[in-house]
Structures are given as structure tokens and as C-alpha cells.
NUMIZA-197294 format. One record per residue: residue in three letters; x, z, y of N, C-alpha, C, O, CB in turn. Coordinates in steps of 0.1 Angstrom, whole numbers, plus 2048, in hexadecimal, padded with zeros to 3 digits. Each point is the difference from the previous one (the first is absolute). Glycine has a CB too. Layout:
ALAXZYXZYXZYXZYXZY/...
% end
This chain:
UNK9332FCCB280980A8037F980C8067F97FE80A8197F27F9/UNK7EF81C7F97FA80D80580B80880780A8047FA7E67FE7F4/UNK80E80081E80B80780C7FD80F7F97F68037F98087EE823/UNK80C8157E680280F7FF80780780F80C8038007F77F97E4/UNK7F680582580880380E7F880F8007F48038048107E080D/UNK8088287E97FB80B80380780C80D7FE80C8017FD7ED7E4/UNK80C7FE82280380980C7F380280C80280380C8187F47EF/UNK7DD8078017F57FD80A7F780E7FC7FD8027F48037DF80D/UNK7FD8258047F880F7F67F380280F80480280B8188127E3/UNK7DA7EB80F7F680780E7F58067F87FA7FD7F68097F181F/UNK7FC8207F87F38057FD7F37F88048027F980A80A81D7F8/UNK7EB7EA7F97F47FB8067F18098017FB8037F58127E7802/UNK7F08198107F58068027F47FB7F77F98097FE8107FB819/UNK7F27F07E17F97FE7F78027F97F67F77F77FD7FF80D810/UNK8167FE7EB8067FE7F47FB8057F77FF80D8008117F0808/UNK7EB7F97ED7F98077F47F28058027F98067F781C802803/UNK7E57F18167F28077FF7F97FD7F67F68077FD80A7FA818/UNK8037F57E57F17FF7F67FE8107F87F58067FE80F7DB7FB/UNK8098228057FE80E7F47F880C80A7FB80A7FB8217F37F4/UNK7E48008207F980B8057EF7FE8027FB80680981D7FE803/UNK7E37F67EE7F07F68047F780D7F37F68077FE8147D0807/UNK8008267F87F380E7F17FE7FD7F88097F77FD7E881080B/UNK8057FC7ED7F97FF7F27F68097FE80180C8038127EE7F4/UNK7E07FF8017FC8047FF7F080280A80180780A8187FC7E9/UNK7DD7F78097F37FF80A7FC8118057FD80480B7F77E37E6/UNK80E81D8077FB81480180880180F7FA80380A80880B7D6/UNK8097F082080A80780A7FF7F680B80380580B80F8087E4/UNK7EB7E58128017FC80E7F18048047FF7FF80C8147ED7F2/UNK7E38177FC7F48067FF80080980F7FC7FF80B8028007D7/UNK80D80F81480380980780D7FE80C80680A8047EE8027E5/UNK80E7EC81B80E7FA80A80A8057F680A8068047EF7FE81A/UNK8067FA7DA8128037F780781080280B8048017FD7DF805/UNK7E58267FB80A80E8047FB8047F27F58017FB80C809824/UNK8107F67DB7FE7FF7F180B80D7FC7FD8087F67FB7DA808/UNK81581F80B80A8097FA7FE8067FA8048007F5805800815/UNK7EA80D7FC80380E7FC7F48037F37FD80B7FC80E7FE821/UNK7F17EB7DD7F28047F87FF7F57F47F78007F87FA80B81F/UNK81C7E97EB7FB7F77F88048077EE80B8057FC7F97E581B/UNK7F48147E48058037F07F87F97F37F98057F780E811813/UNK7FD7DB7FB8007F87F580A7F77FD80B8048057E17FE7FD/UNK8157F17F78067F77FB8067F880D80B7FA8007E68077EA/UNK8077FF8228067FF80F8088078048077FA8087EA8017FE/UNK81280B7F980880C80580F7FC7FE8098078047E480D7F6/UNK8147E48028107FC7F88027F981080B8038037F47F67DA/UNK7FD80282A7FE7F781080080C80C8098028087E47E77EF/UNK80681E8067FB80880B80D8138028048078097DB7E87EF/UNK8208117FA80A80C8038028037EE7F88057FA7FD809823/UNK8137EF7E08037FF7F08018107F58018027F380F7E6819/UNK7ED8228017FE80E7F77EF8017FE7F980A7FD82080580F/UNK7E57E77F77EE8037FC7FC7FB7F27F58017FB8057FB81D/UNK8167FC7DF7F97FC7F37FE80A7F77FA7FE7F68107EE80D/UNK7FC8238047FE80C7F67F27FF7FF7FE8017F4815810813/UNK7E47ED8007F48027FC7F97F87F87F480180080E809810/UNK8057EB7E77F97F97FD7FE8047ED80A8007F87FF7EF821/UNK7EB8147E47FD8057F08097F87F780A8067FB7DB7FF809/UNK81A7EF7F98077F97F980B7F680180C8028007E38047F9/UNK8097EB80A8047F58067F87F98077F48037FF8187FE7F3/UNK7F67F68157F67F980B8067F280680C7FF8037EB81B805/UNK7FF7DD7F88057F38047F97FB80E7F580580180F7F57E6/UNK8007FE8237F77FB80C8057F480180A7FC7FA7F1819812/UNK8007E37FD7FB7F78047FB7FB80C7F480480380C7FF7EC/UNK8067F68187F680080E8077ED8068077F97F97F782C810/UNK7FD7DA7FF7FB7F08077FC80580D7F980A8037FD7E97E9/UNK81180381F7FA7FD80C8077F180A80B7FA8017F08247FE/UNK7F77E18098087F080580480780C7FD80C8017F47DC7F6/UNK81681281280880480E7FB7F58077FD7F67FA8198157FF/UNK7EA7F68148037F580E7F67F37F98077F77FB81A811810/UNK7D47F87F47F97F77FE7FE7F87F07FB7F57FC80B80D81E/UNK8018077E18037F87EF8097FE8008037FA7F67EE7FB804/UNK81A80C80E80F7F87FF8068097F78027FD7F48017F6825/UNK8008157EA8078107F87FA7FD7F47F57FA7FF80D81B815/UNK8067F17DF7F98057F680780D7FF80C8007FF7EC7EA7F6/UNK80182580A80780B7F87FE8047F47F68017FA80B805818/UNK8067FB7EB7FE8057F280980C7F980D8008007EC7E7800/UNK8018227FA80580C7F87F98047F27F48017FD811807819/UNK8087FA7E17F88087F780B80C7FC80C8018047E37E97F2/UNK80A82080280880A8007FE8087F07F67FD7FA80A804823/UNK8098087DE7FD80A7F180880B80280C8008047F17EE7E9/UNK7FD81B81180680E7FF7FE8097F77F48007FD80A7FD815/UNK80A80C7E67FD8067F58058128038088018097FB7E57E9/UNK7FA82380A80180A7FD8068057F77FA8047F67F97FA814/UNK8208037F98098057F87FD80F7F48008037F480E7F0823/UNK7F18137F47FE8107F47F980780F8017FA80B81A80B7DD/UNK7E08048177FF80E80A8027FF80D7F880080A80F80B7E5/UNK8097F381080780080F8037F48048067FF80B8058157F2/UNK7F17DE7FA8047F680B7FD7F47F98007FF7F381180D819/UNK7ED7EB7FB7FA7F48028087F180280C8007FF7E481280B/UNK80C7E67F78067F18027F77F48047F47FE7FD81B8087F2/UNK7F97F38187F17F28038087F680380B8018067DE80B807/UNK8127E87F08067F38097F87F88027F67FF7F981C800800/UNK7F07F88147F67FA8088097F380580C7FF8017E5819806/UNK8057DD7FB80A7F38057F47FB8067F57FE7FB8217FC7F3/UNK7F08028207F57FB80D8067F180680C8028017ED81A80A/UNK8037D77F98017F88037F67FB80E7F58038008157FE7E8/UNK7FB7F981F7FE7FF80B8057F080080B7FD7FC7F681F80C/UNK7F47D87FD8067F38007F77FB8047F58047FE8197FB7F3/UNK7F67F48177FB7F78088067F07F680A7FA8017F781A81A/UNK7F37E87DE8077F87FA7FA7EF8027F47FF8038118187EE/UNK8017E180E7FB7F07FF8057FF8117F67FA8047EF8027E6/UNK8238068218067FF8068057EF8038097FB7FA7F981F7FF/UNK7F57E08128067F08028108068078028098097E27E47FE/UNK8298097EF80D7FF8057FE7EF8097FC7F67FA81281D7EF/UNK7F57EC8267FF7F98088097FA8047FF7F68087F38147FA/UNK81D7FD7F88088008078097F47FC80B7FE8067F181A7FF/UNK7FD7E07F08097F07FB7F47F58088017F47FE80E8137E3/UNK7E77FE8257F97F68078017F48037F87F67FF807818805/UNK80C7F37FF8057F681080E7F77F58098077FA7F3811826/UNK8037DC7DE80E7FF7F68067FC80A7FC80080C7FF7F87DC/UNK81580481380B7FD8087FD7F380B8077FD80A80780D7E1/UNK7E97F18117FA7F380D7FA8038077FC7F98098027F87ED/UNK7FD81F8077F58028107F27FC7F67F680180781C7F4815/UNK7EB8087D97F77FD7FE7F48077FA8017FE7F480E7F480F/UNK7E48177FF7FA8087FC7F97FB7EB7FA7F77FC80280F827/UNK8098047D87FF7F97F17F78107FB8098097FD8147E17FE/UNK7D581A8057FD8067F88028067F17FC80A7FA7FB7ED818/UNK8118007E98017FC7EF80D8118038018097F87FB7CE7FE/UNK80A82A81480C8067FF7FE81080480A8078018017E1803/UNK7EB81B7FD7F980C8027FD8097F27FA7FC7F67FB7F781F/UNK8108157ED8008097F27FB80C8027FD80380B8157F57EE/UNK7EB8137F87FC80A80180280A7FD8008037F47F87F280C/UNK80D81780B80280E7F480480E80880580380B8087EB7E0/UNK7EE81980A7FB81080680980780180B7FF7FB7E28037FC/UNK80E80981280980C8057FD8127F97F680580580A7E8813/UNK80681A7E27F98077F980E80C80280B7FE8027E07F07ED/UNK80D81D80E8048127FE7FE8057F77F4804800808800811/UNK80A8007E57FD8097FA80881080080B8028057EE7E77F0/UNK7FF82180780580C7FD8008067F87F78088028067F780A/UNK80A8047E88018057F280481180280B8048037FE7E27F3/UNK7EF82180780580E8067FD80E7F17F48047FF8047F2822/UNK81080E7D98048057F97FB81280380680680980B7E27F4/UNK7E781D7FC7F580C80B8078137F27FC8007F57DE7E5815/UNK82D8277F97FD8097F78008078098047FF80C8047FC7E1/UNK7F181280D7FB80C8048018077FC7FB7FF7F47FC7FD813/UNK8108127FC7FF80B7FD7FE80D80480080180C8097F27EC/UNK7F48188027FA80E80980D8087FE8088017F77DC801804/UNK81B80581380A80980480080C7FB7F480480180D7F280F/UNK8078157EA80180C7FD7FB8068087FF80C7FC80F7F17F9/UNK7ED80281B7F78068087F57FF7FC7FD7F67FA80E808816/UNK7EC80C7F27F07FE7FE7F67F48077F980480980C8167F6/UNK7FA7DE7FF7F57F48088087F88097FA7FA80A7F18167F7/UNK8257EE7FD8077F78058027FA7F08038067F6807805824/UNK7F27E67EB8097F37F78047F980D80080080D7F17FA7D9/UNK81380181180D7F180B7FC7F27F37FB8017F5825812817/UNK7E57DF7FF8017F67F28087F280B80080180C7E18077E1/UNK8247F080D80B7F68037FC7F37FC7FA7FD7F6816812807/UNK7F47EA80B7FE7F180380E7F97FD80A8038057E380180F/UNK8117F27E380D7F58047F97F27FC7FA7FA7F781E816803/UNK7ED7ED8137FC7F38048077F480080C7FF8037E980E807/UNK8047E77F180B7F27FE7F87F68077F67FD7FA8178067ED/UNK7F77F78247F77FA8088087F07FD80B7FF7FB7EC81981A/UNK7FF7DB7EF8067F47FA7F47F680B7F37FF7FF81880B7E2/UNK7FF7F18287F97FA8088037F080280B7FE8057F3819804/UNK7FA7DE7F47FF7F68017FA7F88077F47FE8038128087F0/UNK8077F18127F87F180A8067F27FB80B7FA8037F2814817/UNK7F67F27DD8037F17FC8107FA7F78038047F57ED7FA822/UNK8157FB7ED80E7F97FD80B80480880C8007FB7E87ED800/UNK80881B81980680380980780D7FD80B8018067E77F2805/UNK8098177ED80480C8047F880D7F17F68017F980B7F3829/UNK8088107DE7FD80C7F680780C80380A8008077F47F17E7/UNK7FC81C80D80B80B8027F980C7F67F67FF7FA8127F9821/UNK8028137E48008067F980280C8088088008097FD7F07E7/UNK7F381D80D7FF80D8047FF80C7F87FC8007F57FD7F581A/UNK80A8157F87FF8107F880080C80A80580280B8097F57E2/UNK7E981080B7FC8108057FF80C7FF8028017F47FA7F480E/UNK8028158017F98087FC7F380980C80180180D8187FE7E0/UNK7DD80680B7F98068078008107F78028017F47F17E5817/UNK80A8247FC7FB8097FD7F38078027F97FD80981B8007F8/UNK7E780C7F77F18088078008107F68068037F67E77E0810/UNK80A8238037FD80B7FD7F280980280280780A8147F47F8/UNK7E28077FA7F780A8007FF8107FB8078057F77F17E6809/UNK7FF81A8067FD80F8027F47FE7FF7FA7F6805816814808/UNK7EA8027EC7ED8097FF80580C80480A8057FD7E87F17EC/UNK80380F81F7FC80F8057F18038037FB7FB80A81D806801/UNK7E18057ED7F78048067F77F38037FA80080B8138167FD/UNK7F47DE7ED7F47F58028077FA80A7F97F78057F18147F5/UNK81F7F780B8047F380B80B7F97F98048037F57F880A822/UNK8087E77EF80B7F77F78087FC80A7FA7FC80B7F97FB7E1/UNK81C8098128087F880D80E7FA7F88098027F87EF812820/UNK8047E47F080F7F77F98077F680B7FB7FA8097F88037DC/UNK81780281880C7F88048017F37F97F97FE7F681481680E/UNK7F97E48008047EF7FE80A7FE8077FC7FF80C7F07F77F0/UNK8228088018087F78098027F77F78028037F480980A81C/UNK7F57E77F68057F17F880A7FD80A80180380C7EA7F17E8/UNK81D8047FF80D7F68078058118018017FF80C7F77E3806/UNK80B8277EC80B80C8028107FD7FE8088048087E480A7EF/UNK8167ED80180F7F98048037F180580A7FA7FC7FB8157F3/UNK7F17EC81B8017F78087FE7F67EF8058037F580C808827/UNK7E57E87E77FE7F57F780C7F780680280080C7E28027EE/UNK8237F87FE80B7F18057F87F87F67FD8027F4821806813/UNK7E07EE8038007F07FA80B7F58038047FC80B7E58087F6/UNK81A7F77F380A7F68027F67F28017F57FF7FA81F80F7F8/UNK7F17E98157FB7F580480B7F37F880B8018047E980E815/UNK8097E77DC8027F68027F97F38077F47FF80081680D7F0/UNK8017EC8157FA7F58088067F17FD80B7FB8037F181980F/UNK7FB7E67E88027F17FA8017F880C7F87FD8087FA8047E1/UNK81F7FE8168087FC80C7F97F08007FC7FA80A81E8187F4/UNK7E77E97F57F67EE8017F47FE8067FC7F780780A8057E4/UNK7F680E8137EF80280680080480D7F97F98087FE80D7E4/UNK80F80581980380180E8067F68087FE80380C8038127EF/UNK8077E08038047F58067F57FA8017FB80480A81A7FB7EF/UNK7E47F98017F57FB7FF7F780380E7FC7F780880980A7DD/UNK7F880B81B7F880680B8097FF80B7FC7FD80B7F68137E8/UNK8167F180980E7FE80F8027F680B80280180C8098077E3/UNK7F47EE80A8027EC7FC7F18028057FE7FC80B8167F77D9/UNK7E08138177F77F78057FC8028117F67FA8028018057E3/UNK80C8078237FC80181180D80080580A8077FF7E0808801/UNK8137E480880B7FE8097F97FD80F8087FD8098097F87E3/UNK7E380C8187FE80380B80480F8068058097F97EB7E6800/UNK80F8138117FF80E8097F08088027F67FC8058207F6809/UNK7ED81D7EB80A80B8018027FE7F27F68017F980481281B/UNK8187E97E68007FF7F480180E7FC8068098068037DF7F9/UNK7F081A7F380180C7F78038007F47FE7F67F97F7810814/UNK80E8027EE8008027F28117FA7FB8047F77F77DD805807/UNK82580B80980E7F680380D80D7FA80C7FD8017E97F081B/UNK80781C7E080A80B7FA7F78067F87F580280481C80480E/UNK7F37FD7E48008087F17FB80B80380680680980D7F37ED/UNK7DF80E8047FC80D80280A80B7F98077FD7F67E17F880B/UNK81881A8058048097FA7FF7FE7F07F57FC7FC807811819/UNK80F7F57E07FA8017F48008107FF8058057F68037E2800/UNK7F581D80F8028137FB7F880B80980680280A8137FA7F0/UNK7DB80D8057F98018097FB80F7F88007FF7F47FB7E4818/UNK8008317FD8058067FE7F08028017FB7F980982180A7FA/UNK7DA8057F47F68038068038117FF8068077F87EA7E1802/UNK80981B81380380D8047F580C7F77F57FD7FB8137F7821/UNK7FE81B7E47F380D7F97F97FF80980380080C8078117E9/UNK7E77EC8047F38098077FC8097FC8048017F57F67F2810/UNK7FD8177FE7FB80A7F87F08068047FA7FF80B8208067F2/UNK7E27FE7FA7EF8048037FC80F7F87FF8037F47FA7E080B/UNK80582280A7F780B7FC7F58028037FA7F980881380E7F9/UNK7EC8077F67F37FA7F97FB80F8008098087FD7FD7E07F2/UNK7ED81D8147F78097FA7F17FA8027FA7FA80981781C7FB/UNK7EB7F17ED7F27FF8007FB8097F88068097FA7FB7E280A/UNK7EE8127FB7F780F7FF7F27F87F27FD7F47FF80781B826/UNK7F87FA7D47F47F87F97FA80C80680680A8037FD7E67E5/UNK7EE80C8197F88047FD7F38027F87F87F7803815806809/UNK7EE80D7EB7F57FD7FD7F78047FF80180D8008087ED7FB/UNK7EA8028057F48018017FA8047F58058017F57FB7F181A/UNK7EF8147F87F98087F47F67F27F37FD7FF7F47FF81C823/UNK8027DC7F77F67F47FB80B7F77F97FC7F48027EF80B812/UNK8248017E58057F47F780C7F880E8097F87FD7D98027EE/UNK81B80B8218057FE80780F80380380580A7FC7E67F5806/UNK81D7F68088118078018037F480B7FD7F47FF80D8187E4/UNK7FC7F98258067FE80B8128057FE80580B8007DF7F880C/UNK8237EB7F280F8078008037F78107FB7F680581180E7D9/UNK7FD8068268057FE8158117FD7F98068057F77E7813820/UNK8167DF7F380C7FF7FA8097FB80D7FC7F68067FC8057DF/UNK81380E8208087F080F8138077FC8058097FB7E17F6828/UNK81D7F47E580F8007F98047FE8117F87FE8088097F57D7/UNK80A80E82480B7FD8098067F67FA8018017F4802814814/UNK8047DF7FD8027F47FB80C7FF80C7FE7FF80C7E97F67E7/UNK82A80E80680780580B80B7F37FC8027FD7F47F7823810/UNK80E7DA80680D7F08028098088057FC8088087F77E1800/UNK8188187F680980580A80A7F580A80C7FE8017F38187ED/UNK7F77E78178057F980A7F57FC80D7F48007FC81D7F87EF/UNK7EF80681D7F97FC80F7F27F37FB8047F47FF81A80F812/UNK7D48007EE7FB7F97FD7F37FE81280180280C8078067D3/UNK7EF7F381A7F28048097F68037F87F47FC8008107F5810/UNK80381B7E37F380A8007FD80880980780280A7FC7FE7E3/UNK7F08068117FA80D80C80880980380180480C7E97FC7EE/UNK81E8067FC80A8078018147FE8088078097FF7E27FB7ED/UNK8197F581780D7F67FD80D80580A80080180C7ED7E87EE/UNK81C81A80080C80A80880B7F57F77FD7F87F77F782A80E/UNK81B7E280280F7F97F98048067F58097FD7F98007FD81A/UNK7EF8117EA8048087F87F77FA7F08067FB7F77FF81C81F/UNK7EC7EC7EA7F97FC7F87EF7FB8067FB80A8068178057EB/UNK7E67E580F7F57FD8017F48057F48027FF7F480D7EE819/UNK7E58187F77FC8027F47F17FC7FD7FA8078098198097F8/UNK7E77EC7FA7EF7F88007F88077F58028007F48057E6811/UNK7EE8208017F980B7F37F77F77FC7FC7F5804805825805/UNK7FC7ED7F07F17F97F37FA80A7FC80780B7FE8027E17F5/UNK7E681380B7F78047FC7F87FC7F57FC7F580280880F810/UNK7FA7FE7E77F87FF7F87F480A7F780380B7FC8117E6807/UNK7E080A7FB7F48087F97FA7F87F57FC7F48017FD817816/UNK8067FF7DB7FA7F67F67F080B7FD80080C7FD81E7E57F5/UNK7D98088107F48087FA7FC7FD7F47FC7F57FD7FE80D816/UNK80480B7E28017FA7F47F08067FB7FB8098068247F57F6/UNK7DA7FE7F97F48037FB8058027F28087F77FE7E87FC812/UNK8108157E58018037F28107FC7FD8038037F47E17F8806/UNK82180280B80C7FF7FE7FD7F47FA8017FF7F480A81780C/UNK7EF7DF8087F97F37F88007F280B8057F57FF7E781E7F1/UNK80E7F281A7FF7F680B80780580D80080C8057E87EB7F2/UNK81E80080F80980680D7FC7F580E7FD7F57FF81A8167EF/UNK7EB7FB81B7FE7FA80981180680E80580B8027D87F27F3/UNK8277F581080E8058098017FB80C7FD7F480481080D7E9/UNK7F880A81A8077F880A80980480A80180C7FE7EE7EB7FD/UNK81780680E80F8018058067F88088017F47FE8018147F2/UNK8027FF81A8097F680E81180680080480B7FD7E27F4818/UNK81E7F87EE8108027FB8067F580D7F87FB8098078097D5/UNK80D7FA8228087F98077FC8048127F87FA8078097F07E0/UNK80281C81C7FE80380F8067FA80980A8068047F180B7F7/UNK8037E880980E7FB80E8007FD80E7F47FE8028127F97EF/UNK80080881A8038008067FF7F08048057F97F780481F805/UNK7EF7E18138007F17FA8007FF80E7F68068057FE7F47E2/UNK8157FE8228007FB80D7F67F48027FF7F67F8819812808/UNK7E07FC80E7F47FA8038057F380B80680380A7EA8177F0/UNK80C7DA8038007F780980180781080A7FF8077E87F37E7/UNK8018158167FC80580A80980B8047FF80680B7EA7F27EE/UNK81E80A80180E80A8087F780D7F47F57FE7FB8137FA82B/UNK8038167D780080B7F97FD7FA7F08017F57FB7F681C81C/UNK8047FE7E48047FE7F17F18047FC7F88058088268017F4/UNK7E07F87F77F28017F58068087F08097FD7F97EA7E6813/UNK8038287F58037FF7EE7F57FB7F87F48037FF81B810802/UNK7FC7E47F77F97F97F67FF80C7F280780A7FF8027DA80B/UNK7ED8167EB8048097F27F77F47F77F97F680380782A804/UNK8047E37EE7FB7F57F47F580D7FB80280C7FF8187E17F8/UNK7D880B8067FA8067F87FF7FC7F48057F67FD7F3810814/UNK8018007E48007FA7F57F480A7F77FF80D80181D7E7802/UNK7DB8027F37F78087FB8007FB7ED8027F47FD7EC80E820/UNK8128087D97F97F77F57FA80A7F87FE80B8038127E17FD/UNK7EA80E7F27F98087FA80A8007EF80A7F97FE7DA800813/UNK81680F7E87FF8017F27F98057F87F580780381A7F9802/UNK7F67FC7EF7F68037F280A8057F580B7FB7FF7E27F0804/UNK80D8227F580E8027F47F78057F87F88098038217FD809/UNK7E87F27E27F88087FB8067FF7F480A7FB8017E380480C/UNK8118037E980D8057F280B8008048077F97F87EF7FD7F7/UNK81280F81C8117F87FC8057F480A80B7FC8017F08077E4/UNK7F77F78228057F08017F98038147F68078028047E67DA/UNK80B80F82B7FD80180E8047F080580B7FA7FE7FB823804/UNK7F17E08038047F780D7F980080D7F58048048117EF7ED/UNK8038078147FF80580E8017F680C8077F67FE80381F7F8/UNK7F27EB8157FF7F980C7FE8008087F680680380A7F47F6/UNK80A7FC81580380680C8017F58098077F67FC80381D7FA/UNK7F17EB8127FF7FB8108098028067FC80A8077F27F87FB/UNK81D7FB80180A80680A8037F68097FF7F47FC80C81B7F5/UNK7FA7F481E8037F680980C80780380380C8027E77E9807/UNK81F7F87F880D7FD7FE80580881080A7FD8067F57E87E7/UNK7FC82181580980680E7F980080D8038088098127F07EE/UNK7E37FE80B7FC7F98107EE8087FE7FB7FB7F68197E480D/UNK7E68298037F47FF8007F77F88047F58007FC811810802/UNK7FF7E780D7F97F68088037F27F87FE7F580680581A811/UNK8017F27D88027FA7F87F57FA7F77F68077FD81D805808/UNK7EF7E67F57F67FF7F780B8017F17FA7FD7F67F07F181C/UNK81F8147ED8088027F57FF80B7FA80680A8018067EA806/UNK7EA8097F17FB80E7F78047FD7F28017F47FE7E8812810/UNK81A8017EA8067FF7F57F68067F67FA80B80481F7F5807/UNK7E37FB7E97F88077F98098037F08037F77F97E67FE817/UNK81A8197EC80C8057F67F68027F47F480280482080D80D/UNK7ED7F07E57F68017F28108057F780B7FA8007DA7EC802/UNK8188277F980A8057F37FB8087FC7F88088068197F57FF/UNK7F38047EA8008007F58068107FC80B8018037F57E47FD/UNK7F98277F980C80A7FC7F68057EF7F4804800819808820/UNK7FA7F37D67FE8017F380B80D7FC80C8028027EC7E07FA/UNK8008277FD80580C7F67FF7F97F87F57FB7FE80681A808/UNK8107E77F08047F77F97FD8077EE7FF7FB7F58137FA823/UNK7EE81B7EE7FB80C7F27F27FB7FD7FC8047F580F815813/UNK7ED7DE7FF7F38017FA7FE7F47F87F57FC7FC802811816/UNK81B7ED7EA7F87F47F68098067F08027F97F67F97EB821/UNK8078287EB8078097F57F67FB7F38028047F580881581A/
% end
């Protein structure tokens, strides 16, 4: 039997984070300061008016493990170039923790410990997000739109179903680039089903003290707009050389412990620098996530995530890779990102 108990509705402060983690090795390279400059086949994620720039069509690919191998991420993405003024892409990202020991038939009705009754099974995210773009009858304004179908699974216990929208926008002046991103702009809802058989189960099994797991989670949960703004600069050189600077504002509206953080809106900047040689070999890197972090020892510390990687692009075909640490610098959880980006015109 699957409950449908939809009088229950909450916001949650990290609903749907997996869709906030990124894509793409180039951009965690650079801390994900990507809004105001991205213009490829990514861009359908990072700010979706950047597919204007894309010549034809383009496919990617990317892989990374999480939290010690346990995580798998995964993305791939295609984007094509409608006519002149506008563009299209779709992309679908998974996020899962899978082969999961179920523990919870352990113990049978005699009290008696029976391994045989231990089972297996994963928990997973996906994000299906639907990417067009188009240019504005203003001079060097486009805009481009997100809709999103999010689909989140645990096991036999629990499934649910979501939707969105994000928006973005960029501007050129004079060699500079700035752009906007709000996601979730009309608030994401997920509906939650919950396999009322299976939640008994977990229910029935702890009868010692402090019992838990003893009422039904929310099935319905609101994720809130964020938004990020963005400028950045290239530069180039006389020796083959270029230097692009790139930092975004990374803004919650709601009360966090970023560096910034008020009731009104919290907000965490990012940096990022890619040094490039022939428009061939790149080298990156970037600190992002800034926060605010209460010290054992009484007062506060700011923390920031750094992150470094390299690339290679040569007919059409780029890959790329990145080192990034999961948040903690005093961390050994380093994540290593390897992806894939193909101009898909060069196998015409």
C-alpha cells in the first residue's frame, strides 16, 4: 500500500541538494563561477542562455566518486543550436548510493539473529532538465529557461516526484561578461510517496528506548529560489597566452552561515582563474563556499573550499579534470571529477 498524506507541505533548507553540487570538471576547477561566461553544452545546468554560443551541437559526459566511493555522480548532457537566435539542450544527472545493507528484518519474530534476512538496495536522484535559449531584441542581452523533473528514490520505502523552473541571463560590454542564474524561481515541490508496508517494518523493528521512527515523514517538501551572479574578464596575451578571472555571488534567501548572512538574504562568493596556452592546454583554479564555522574554543573561523584542475581541447573534443574538496579543508575527502565535452560537427 502507498500512503498519499498530502496535508504535510515543509520548506527545507537542503532539498534537492544534489541538483546544487555542479557539472562538469572545468567549472568545479574554477569553484563553479560559471554564470556569467559559460557557453557550451554545460550551460543548459550553469546558466542556460550560454547555449547561444554553441556553433552546432555538442555532447558531454562526466563521472565522479563522493564520500569515499560511496556516492556515484553521474551526468550527461546534448545541446543543439536552433537557428541564430536560439538554442536547446537536455541533460540528466544521477546521484546514488547504491548496494545499501537493509538490517531492518535482522532480528526474526523469536529474537533470533538470521543474516539470510538482510537485503539489498539503493537510494538514488535523478534530475532531468529540459535547457532553451534565446536572444533578446536588446543588443547583447539573451535570456534562457530551465524546466526541471526531479525523481527521487529510496529503495522499496519511498519515492517522489518533482518540478521546476530555473531561469538565467547574460550581458557583453566591452569584453566583460555578467550573468544571472536563479534556480527553483517558482519554488521546486516534491511529492513524497511512502510505502506504508515498509515503513511498518522499520516501525515494529525498535522497541527499546528512545523509540524512533514512529510517525510518517512529510510527503511534500518546498525547495526555496537561489540565485547567483556572475562577472568575468579574458584576457589575452602576446605569447598564445589568456588568463579568464571569473567570481559569482552565490545568494539563499534565507538565514545561513555564509560570510555574508542576514534574514533577509545569506550570500557565499566564488572565485575562479583558468590559465590557458593556444587555446589547447589549461590549467584552473578556485575557492568557493565561504563560511562561517563555530570553534570548539569559543568565536567563529572562516572556512572556504578550494579546488584546482587542468585541461586539454583539441579538434572539438576537451577533457577535463578536477580535484575538489567536499567542503572541510582539514578534510581528506577529496574528490577527483574526469569529463568529457565533444563538438559533435567534427564527425560530419
Amino acid at each position: 500500500m502507498i500512503g498519499f498524506a498530502l496535508n504535510a507541505q515543509t520548506i527545507r533548507k537542503y532539498s534537492n541538494e544534489f541538483m546544487n553540487i555542479g557539472v562538469d570538471a572545468r567549472a568545479f576547477g574554477m569553484s563553479n563561477a560559471m554564470v556569467s561566461h559559460t557557453g557550451d553544452v554545460n550551460s543548459g545546468y550553469w546558466n542556460p542562455t550560454g547555449l547561444l554560443k554553441i556553433e552546432d551541437h555538442e555532447g558531454a559526459l562526466m563521472h565522479a566518486n563522493y564520500f569515499a566511493n560511496i556516492a556515484q555522480y553521474d551526468y550527461i548532457a546534448y545541446a543543439k543550436k536552433i537557428d541564430d537566435r536560439s538554442a536547446w539542450g537536455l541533460s540528466v544527472i544521477r546521484f546514488g548510493v547504491d548496494d545499501i545493507l537493509n538490517t531492518t528484518q535482522l532480528i526474526d519474530a523469536d529474537g533470533n539473529i538470521d543474516y539470510n534476512r538482510i537485503s539489498l538496495f539503493s537510494t538514488a536522484d535523478y534530475g532531468v532538465t529540459f535547457s532553451y535559449a534565446r536572444k533578446l531584441p536588446v543588443q547583447n542581452f539573451q535570456y534562457g529557461v530551465n524546466a526541471k523533473v526531479i525523481r527521487r528514490v529510496i529503495g522499496e520505502f519511498a519515492s517522489s516526484w518533482g518540478f521546476g523552473f530555473d531561469f538565467g541571463m547574460q550581458y557583453e560590454k566591452n569584453n566583460w561578461q555578467f550573468g544571472l542564474m536563479v534556480r527553483d524561481i517558482t519554488t521546486t515541490y516534491n511529492i513524497w510517496n511512502i510505502n506504508e508496508e515498509e515503513f511498518k517494518k522499520i516501525q515494529d523493528a525498535q522497541t527499546e528506548d528512545p523509540i524512533q521512527n514512529q510517525d510518517l515523514p512529510e510527503s511534500s517538501e518546498i525547495t526555496l529560489p537561489k540565485a547567483q551572479l556572475g562577472a568575468s574578464k579574458k584576457f589575452e596575451f602576446h605569447n598564445d597566452m589568456s588568463l579568464l578571472a571569473a567570481a559569482n555571488l552565490n545568494m539563499q534567501f534565507q538565514q545561513t552561515n555564509d560570510i555574508i548572512s542576514t534574514n533577509l538574504v545569506s550570500i557565499s562568493p566564488a572565485v575562479g582563474f583558468e590559465w590557458g596556452y593556444n587555446n589547447l592546454a589549461f590549467v584552473r583554479l578556485g575557492a568557493g563556499n565561504f563560511q562561517k564555522t563555530l570553534q570548539l574554543e569559543g568565536g567563529e573561523k572562516t572556512s572556504f573550499q578550494p579546488n584546482i584542475g587542468l585541461g586539454f581541447q583539441y579538434k572539438g573534443i576537451s577533457v577535463d579534470y578536477a580535484l575538489t574538496d567536499l567542503g572541510n579543508q582539514s578534510s581528506a575527502l577529496y574528490s577527483n571529477v574526469f569529463s568529457l565535452k565533444v563538438d559533435l560537427s567534427i564527425f560530419r
